[in-house]
mmCIF file of the C-alpha atoms, coordinates in Angstrom:
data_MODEL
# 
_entry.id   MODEL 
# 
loop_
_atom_site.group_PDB 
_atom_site.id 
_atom_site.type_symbol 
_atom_site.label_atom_id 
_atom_site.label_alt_id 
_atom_site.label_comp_id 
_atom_site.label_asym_id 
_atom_site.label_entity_id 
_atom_site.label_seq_id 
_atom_site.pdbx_PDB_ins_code 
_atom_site.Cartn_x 
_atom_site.Cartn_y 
_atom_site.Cartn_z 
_atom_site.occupancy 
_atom_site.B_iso_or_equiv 
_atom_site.pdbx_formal_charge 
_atom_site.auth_seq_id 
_atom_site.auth_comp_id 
_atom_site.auth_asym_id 
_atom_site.auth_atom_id 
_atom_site.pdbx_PDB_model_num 
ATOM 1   C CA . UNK A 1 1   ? 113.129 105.568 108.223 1.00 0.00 ? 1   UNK A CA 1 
ATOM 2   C CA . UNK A 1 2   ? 110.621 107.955 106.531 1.00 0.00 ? 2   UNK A CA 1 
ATOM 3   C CA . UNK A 1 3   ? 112.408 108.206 103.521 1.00 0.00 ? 3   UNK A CA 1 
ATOM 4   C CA . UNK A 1 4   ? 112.446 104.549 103.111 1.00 0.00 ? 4   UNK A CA 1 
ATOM 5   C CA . UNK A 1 5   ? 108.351 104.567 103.363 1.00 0.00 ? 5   UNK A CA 1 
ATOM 6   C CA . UNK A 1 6   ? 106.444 103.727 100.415 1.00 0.00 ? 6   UNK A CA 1 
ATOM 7   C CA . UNK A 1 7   ? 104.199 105.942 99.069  1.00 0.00 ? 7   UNK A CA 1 
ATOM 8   C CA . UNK A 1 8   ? 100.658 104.176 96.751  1.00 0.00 ? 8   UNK A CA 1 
ATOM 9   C CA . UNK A 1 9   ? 99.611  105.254 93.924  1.00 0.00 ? 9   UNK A CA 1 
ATOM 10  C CA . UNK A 1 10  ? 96.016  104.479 92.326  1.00 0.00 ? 10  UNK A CA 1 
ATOM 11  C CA . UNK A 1 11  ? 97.462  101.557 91.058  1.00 0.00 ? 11  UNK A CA 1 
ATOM 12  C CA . UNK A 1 12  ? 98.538  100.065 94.152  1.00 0.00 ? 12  UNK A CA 1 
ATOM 13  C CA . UNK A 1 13  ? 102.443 100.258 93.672  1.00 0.00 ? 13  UNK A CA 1 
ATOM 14  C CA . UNK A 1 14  ? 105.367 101.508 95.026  1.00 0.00 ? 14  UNK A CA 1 
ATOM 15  C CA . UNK A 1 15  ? 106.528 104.790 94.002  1.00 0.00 ? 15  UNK A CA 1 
ATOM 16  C CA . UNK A 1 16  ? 109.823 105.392 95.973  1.00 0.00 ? 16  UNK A CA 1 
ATOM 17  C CA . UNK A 1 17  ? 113.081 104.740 94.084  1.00 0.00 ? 17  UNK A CA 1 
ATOM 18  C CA . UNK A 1 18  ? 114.094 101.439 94.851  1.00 0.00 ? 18  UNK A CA 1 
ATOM 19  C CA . UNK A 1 19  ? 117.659 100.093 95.340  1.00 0.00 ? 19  UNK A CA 1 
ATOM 20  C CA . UNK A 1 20  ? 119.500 98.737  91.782  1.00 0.00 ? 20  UNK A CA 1 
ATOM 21  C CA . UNK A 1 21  ? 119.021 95.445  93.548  1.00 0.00 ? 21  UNK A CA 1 
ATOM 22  C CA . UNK A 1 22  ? 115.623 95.471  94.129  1.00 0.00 ? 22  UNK A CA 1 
ATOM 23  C CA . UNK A 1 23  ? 112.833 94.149  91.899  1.00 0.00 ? 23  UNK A CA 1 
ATOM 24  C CA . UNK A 1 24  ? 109.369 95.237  90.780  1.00 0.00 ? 24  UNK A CA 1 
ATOM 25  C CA . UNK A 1 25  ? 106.353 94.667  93.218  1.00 0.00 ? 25  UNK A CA 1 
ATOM 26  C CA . UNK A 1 26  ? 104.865 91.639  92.778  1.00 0.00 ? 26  UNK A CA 1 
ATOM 27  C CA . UNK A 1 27  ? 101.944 91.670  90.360  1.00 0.00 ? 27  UNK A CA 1 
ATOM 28  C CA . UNK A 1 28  ? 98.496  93.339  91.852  1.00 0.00 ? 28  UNK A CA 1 
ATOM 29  C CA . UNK A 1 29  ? 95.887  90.239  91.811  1.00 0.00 ? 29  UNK A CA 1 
ATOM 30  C CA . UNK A 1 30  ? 92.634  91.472  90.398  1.00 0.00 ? 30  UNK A CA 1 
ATOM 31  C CA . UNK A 1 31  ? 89.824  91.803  92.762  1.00 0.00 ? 31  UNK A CA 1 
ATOM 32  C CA . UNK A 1 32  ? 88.262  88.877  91.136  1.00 0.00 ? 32  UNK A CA 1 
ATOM 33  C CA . UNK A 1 33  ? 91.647  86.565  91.623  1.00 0.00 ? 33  UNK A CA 1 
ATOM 34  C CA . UNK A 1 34  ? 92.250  87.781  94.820  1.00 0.00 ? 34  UNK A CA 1 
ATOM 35  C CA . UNK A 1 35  ? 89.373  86.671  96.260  1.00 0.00 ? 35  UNK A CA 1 
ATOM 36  C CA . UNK A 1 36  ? 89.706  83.128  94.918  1.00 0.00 ? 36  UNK A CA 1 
ATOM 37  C CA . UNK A 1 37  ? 92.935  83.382  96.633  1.00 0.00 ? 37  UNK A CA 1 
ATOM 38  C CA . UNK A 1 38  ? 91.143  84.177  99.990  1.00 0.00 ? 38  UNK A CA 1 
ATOM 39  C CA . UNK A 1 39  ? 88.939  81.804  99.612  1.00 0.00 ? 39  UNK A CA 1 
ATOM 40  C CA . UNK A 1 40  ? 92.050  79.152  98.586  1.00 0.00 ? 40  UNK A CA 1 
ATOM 41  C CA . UNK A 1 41  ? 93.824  80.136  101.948 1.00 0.00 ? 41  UNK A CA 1 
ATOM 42  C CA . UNK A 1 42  ? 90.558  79.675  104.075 1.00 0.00 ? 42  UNK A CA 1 
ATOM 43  C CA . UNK A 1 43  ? 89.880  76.427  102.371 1.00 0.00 ? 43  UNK A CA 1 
ATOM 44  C CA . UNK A 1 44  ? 92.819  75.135  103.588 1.00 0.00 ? 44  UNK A CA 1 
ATOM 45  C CA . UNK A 1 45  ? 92.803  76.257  106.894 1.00 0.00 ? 45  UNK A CA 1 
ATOM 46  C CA . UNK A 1 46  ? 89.465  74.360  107.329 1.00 0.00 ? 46  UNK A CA 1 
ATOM 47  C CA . UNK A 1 47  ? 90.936  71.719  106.268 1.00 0.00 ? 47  UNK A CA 1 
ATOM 48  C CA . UNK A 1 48  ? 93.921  71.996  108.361 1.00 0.00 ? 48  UNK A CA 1 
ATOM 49  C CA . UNK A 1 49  ? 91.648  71.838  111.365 1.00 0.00 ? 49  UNK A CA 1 
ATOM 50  C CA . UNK A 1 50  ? 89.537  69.109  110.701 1.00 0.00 ? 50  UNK A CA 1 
ATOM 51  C CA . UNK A 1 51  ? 92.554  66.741  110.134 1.00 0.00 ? 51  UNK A CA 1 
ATOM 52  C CA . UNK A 1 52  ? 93.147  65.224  113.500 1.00 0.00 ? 52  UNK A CA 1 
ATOM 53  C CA . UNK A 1 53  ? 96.551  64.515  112.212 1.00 0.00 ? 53  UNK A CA 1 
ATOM 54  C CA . UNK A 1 54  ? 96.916  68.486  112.011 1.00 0.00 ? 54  UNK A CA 1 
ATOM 55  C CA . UNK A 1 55  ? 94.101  70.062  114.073 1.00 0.00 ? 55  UNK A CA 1 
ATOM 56  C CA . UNK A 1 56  ? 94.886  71.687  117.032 1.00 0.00 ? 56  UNK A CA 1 
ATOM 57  C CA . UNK A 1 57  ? 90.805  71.188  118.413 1.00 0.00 ? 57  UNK A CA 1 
ATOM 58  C CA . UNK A 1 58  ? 90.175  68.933  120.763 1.00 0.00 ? 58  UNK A CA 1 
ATOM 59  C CA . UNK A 1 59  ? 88.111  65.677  119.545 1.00 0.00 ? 59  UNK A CA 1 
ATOM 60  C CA . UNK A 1 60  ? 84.696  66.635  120.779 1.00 0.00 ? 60  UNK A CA 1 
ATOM 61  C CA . UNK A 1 61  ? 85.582  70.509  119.098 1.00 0.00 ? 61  UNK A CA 1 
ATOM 62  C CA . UNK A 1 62  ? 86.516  68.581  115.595 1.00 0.00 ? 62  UNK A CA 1 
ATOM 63  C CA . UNK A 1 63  ? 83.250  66.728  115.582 1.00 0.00 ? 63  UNK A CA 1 
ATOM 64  C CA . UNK A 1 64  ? 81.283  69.663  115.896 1.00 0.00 ? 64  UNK A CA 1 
ATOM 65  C CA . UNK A 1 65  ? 83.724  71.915  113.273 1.00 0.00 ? 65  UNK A CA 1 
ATOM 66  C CA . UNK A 1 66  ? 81.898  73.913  111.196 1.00 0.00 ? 66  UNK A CA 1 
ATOM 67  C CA . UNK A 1 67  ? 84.642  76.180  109.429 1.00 0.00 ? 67  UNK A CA 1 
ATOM 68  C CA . UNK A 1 68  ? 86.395  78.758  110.975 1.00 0.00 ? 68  UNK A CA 1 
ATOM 69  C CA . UNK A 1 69  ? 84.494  82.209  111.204 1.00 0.00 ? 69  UNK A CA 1 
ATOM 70  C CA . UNK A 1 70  ? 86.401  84.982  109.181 1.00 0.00 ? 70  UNK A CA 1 
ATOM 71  C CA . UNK A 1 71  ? 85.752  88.738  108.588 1.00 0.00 ? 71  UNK A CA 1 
ATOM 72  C CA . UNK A 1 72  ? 84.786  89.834  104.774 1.00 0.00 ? 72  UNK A CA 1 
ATOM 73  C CA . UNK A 1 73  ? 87.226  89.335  102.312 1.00 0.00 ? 73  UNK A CA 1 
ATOM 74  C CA . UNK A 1 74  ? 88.617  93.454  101.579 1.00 0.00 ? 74  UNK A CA 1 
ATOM 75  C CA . UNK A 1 75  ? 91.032  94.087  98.980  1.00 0.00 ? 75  UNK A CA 1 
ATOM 76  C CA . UNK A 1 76  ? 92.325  96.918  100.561 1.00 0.00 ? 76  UNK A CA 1 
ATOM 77  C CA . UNK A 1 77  ? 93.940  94.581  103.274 1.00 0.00 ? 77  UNK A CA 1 
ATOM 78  C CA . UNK A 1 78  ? 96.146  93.279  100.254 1.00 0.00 ? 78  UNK A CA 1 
ATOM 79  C CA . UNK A 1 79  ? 98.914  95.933  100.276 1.00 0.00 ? 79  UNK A CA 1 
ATOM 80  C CA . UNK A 1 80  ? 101.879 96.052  99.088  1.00 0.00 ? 80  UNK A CA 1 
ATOM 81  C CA . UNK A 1 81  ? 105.405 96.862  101.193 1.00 0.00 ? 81  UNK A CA 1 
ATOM 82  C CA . UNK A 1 82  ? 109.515 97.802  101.165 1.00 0.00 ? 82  UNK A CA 1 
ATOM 83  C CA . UNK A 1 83  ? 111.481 95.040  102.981 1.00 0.00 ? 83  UNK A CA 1 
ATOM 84  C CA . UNK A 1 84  ? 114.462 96.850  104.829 1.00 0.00 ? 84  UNK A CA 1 
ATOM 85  C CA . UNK A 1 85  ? 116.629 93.665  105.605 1.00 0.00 ? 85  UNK A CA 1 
ATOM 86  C CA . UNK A 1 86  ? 118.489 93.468  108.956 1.00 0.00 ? 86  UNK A CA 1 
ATOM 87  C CA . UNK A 1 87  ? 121.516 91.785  107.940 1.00 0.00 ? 87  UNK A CA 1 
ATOM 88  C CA . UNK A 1 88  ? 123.278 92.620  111.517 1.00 0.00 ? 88  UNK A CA 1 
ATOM 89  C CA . UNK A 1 89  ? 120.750 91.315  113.968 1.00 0.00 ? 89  UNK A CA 1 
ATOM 90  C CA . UNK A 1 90  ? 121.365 88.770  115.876 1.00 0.00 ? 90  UNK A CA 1 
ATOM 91  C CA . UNK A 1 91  ? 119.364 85.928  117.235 1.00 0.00 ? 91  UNK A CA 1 
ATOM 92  C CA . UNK A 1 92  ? 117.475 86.534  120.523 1.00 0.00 ? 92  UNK A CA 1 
ATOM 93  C CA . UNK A 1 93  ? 114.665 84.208  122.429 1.00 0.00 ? 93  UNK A CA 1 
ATOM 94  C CA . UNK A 1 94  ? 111.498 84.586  121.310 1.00 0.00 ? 94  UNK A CA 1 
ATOM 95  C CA . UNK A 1 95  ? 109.099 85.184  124.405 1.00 0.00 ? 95  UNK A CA 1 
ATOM 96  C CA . UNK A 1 96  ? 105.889 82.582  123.945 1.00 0.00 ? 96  UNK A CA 1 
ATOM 97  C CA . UNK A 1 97  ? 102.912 81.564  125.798 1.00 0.00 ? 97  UNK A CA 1 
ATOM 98  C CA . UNK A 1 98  ? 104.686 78.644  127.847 1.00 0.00 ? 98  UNK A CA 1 
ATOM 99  C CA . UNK A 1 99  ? 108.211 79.027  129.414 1.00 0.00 ? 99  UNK A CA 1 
ATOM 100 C CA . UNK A 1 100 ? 109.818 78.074  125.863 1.00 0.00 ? 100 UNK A CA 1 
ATOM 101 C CA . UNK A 1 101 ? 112.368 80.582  124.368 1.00 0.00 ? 101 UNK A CA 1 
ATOM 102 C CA . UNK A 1 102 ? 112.706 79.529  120.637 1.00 0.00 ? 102 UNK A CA 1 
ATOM 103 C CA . UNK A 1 103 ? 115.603 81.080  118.728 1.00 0.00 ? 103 UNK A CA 1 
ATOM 104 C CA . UNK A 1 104 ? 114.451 83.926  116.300 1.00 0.00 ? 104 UNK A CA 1 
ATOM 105 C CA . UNK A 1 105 ? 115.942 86.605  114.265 1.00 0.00 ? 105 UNK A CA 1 
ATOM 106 C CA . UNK A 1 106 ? 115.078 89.525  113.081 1.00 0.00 ? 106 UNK A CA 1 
ATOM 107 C CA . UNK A 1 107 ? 114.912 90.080  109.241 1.00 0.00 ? 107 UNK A CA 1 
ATOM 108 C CA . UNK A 1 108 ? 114.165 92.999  108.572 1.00 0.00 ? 108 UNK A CA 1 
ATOM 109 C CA . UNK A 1 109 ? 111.120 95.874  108.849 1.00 0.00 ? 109 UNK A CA 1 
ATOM 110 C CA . UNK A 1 110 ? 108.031 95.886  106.600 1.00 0.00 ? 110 UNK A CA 1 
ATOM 111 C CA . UNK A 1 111 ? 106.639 99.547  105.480 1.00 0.00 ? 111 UNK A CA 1 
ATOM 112 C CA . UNK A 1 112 ? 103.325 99.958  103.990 1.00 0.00 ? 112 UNK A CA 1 
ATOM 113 C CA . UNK A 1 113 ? 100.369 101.742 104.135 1.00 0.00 ? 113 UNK A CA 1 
ATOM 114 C CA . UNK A 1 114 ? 96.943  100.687 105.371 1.00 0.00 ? 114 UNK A CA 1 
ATOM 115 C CA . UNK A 1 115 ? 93.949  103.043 106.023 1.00 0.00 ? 115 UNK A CA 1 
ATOM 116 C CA . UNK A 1 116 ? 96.144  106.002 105.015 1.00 0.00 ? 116 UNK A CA 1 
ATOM 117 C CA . UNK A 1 117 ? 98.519  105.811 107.138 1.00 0.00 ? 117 UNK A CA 1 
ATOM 118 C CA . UNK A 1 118 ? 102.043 104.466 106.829 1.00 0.00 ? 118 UNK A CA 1 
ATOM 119 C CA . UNK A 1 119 ? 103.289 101.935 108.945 1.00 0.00 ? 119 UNK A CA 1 
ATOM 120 C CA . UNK A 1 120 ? 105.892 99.092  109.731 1.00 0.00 ? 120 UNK A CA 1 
ATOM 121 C CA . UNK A 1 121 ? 106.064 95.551  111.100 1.00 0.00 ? 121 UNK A CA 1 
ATOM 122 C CA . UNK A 1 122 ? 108.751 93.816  112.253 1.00 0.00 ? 122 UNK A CA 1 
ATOM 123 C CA . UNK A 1 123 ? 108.757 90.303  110.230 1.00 0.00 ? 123 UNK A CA 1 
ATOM 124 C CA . UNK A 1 124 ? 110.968 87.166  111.930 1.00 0.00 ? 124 UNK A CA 1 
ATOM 125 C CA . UNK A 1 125 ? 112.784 84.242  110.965 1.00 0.00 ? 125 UNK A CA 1 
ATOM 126 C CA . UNK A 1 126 ? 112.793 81.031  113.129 1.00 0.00 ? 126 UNK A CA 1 
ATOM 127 C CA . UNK A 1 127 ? 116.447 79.403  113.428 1.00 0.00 ? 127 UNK A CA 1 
ATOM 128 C CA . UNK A 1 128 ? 115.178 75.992  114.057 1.00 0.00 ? 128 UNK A CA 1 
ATOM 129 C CA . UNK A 1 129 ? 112.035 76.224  111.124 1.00 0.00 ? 129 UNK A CA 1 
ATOM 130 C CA . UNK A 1 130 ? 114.350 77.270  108.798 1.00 0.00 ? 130 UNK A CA 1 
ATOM 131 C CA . UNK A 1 131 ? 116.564 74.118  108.656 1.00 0.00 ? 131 UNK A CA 1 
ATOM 132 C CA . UNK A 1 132 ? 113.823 72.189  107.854 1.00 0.00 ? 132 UNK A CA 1 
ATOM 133 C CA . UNK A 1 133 ? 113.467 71.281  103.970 1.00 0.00 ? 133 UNK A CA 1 
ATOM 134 C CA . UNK A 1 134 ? 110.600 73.596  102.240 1.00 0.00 ? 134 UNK A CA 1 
ATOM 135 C CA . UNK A 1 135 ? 110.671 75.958  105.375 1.00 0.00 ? 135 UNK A CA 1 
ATOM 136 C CA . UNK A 1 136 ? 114.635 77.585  104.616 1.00 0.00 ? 136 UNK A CA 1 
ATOM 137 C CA . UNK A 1 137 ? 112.500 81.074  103.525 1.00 0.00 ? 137 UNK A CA 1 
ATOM 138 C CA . UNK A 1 138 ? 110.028 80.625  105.808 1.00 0.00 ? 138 UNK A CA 1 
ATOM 139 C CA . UNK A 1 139 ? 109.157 84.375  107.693 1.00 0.00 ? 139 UNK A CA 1 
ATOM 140 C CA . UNK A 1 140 ? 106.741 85.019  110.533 1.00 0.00 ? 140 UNK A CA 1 
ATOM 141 C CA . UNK A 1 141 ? 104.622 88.107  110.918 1.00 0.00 ? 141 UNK A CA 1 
ATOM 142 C CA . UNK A 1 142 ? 103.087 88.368  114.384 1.00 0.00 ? 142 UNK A CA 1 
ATOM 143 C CA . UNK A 1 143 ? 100.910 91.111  114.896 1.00 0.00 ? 143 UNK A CA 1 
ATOM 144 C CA . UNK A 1 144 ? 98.084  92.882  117.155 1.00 0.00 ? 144 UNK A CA 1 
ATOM 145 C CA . UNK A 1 145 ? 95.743  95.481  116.704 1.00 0.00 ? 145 UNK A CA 1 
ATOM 146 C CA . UNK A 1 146 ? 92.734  97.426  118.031 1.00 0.00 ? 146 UNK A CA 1 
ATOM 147 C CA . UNK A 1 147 ? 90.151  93.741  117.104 1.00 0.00 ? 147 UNK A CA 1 
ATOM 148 C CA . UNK A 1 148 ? 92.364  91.841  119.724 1.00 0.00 ? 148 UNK A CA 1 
ATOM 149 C CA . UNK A 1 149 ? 89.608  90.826  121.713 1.00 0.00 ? 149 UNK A CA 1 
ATOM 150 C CA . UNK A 1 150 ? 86.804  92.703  120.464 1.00 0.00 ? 150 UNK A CA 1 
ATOM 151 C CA . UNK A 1 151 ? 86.401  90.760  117.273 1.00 0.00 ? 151 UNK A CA 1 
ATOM 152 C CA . UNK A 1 152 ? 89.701  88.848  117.074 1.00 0.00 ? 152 UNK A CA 1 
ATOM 153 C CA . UNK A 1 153 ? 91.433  86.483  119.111 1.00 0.00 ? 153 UNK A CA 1 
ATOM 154 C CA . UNK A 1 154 ? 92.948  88.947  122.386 1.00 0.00 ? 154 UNK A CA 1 
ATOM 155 C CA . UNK A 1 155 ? 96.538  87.370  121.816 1.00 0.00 ? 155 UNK A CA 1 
ATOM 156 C CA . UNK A 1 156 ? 97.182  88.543  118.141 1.00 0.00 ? 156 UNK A CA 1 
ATOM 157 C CA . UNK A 1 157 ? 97.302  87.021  115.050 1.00 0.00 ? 157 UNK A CA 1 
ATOM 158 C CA . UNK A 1 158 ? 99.932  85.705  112.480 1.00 0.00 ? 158 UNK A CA 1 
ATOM 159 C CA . UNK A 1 159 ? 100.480 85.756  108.601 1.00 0.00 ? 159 UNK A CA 1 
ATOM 160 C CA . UNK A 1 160 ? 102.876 83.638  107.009 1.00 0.00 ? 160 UNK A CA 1 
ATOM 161 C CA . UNK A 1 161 ? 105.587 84.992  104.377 1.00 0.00 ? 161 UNK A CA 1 
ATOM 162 C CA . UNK A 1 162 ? 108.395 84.061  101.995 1.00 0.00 ? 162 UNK A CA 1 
ATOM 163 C CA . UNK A 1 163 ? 111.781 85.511  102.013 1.00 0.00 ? 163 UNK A CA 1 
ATOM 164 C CA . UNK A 1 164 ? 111.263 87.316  98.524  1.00 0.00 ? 164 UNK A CA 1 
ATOM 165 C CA . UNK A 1 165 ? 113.837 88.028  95.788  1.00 0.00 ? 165 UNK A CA 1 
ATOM 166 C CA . UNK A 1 166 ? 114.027 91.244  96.059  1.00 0.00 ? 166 UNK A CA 1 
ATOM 167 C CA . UNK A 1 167 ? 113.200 94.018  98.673  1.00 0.00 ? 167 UNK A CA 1 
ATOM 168 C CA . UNK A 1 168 ? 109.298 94.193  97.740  1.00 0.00 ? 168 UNK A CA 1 
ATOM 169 C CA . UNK A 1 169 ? 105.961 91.969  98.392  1.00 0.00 ? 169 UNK A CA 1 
ATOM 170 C CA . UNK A 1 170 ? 102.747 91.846  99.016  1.00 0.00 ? 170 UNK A CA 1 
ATOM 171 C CA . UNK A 1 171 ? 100.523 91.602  102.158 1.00 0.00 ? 171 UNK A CA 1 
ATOM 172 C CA . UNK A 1 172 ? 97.521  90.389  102.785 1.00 0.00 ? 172 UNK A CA 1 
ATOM 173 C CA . UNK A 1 173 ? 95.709  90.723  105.884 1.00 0.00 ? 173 UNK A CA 1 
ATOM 174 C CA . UNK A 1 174 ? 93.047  88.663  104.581 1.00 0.00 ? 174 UNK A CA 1 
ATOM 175 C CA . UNK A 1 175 ? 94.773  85.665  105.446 1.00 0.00 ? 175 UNK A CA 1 
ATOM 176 C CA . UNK A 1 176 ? 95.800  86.326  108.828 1.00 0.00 ? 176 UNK A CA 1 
ATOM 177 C CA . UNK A 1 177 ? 95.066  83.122  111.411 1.00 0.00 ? 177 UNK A CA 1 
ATOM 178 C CA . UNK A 1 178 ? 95.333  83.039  114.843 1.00 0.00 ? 178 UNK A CA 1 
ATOM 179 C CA . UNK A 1 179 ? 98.478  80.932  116.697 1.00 0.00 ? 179 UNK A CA 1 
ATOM 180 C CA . UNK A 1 180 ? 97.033  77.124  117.804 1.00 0.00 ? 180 UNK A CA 1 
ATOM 181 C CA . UNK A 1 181 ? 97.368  78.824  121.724 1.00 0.00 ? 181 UNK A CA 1 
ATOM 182 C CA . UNK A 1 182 ? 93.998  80.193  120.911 1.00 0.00 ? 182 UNK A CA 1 
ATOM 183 C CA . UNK A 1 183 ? 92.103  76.922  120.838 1.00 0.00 ? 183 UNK A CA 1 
ATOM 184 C CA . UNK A 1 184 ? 94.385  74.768  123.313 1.00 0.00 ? 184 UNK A CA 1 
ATOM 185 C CA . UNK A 1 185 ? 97.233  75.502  125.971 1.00 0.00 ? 185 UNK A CA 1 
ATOM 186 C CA . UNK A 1 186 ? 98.866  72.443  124.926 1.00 0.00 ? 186 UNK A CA 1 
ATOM 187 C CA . UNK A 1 187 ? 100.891 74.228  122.037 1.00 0.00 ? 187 UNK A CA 1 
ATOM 188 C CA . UNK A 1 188 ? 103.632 77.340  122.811 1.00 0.00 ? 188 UNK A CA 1 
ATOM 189 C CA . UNK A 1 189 ? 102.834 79.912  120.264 1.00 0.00 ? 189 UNK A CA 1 
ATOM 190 C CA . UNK A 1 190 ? 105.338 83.178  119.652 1.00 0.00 ? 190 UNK A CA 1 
ATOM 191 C CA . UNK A 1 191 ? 103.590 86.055  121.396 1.00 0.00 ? 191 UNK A CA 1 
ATOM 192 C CA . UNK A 1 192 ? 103.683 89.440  119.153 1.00 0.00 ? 192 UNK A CA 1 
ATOM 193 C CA . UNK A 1 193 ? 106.502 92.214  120.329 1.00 0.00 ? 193 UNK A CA 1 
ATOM 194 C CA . UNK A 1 194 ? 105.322 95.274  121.195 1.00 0.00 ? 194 UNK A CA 1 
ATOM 195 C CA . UNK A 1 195 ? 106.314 97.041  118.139 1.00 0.00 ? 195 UNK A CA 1 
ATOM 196 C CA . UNK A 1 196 ? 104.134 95.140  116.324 1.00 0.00 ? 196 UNK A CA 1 
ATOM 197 C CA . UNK A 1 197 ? 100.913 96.449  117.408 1.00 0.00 ? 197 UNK A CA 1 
ATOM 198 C CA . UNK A 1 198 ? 98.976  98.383  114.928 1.00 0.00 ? 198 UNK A CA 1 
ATOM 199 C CA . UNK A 1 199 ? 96.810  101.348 115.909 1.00 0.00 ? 199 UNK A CA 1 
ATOM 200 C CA . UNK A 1 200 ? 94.147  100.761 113.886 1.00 0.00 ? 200 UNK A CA 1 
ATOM 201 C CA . UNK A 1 201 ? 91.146  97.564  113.613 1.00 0.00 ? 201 UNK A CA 1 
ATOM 202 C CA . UNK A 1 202 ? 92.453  94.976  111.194 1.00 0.00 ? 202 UNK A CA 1 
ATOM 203 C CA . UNK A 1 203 ? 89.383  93.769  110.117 1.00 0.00 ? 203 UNK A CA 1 
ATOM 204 C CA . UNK A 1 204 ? 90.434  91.288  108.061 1.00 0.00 ? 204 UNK A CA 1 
ATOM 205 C CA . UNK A 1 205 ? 91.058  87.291  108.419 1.00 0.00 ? 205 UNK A CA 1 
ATOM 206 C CA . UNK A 1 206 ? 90.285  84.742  111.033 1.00 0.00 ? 206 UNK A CA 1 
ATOM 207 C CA . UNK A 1 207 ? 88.212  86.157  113.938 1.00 0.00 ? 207 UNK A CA 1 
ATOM 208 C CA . UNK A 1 208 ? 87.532  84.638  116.860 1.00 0.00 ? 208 UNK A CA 1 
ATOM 209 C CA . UNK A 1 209 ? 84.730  85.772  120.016 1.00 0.00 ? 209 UNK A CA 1 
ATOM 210 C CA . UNK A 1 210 ? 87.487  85.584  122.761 1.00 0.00 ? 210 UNK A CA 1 
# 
């Protein structure tokens, strides 16, 4: 697949020769608007988990929430990546934490670069999530690297995505959160393949001290 592996330029976009169908990377956000994006995302997750409707804490661990603790914001965990779709995979059970095997498929392969190096992550689609109204191009990206458990929580991490137009995106590790299974055994959270381990610290997002 190296040929299909997107090269940066200073101004942060691709600079292979995309497909006629594909469109233009999303617009770069400035440093300034990404980080009121950040801080958007982590607003909302705060929020998330002091909602008891929503929180996966336990009610003594809601009283005393404080905000989750996340690493800097860094804008060079806001890449941008080539979407090779899988349009032949077929769906498979997704191992978890519990005995549950949720159906998943495989979309497709993510290539980017981070810390000069070029890499790939596998990115999912849930068969149940996605016949649910507002979650039809819903993707998952689980993912571990060298933080898992020396910074980050040990069983990986997740970052949420949209099926986009066209064979191009954005991603941003600064909004990486970790699956409810790291604050309660009560929930069955998809654990991260193998091939989506990255050899290198993403030190970006939620951490967590175990």
């Amino acid at each position: 697949m190296k040929a299909l592996l997107p090269a940066v330029g200073a101004a942060g976009m691709l600079s292979i020769a995309l497909p006629a169908a594909a469109q233009p990377t999303p617009p770069r956000l400035s440093p300034a608007a990404h980080q009121q994006t950040v801080a958007a995302f982590q607003a909302e997750l705060n929020a998330e988990y002091r909602d008891p409707a929503r929180s996966p804490l336990a009610a003594t661990a809601q009283a005393a929430f404080q905000g989750l603790p996340f690493y800097p914001v860094d804008y060079t965990y806001y890449v941008p990546a080539y979407l090779v779709r899988d349009a032949k995979a077929q769906p498979f059970a997704m191992k978890t934490t519990t005995p549950r095997q949720p159906l998943y498929r495989k979309f497709g392969e993510l290539h980017f670069r981070l810390q000069g190096r070029a890499l790939k992550l596998t990115v999912y689609e849930s068969l149940d999530l996605k016949q649910k109204p507002g979650f039809e191009d819903y993707l998952l990206l689980p993912f571990t690297d060298l933080t898992n458990g020396r910074g980050s929580y040990g069983g990986g991490r997740y970052l949420d995505l949209r099926v986009p137009p066209g064979d191009t995106m954005r991603l941003d590790f600064n909004q990486a959160y970790n699956p409810f299974c790291a604050y309660s055994t009560q929930y069955s959270c998809p654990v991260p393949p193998p091939e989506n381990h990255l050899p290198l610290a993403v030190k970006a997002g939620v951490q967590s001290d175990h």
